[in-house]
C-alpha positions as CSV (number, residue, x, y, z in Angstrom):
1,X,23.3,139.8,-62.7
2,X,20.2,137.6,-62.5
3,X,20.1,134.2,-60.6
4,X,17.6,131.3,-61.1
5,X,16.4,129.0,-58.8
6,X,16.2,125.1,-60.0
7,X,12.5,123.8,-60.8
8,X,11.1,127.0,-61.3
9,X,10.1,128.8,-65.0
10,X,11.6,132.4,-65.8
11,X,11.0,133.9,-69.3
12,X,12.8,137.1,-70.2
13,X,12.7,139.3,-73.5
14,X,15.3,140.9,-75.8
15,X,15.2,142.4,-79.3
16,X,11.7,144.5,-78.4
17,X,11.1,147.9,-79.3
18,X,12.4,150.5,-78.5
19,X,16.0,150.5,-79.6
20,X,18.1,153.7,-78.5
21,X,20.2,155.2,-76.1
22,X,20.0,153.5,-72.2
23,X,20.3,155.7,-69.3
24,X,20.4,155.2,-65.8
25,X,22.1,155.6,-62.7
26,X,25.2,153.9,-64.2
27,X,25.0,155.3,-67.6
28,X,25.1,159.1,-69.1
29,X,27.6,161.4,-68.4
30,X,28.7,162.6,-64.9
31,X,31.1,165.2,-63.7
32,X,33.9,165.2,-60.7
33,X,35.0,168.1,-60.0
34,X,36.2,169.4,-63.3
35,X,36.3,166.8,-65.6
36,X,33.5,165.0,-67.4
37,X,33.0,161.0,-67.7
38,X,30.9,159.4,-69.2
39,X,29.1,155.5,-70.6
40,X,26.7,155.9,-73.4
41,X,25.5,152.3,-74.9
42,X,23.7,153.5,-77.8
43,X,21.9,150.8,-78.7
44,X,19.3,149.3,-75.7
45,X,15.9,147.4,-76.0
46,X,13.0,148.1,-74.2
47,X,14.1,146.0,-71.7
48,X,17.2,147.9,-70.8
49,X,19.5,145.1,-72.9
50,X,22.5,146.6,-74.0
51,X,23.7,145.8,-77.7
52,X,25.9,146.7,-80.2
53,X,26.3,147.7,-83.8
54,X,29.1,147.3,-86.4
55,X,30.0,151.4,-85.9
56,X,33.7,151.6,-85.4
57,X,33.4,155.4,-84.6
58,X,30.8,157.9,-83.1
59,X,30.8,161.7,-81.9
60,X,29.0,163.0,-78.9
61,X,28.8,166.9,-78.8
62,X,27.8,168.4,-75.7
């Protein structure tokens, strides 16, 4: 979440190169104990935007 401040100029980006797969602390997969989780958005900018696609399916293979 990003706040702003009245009377001041911010400027941020979307829709640059490169779009793929974002990972970071809160995304990828993760195990407890014995079981695997995980949050994979698949499509990201190079500013770590999340977006989305008209895919209704997908397959990970680990």
């Amino acid at each position: 979440m990003q706040a702003y401040k009245g009377g001041k100029t911010y400027t941020n980006t979307f829709n640059r190169a490169v779009f793929g797969p974002h990972l970071n602390h809160d995304y990828g997969v993760f195990r407890y104990r014995n079981e695997l989780y995980g949050s994979l958005p698949l499509f990201a900018d190079s500013g770590a935007h999340g977006g989305y696609s008209t895919f209704t399916s997908v397959q990970t293979t680990l």
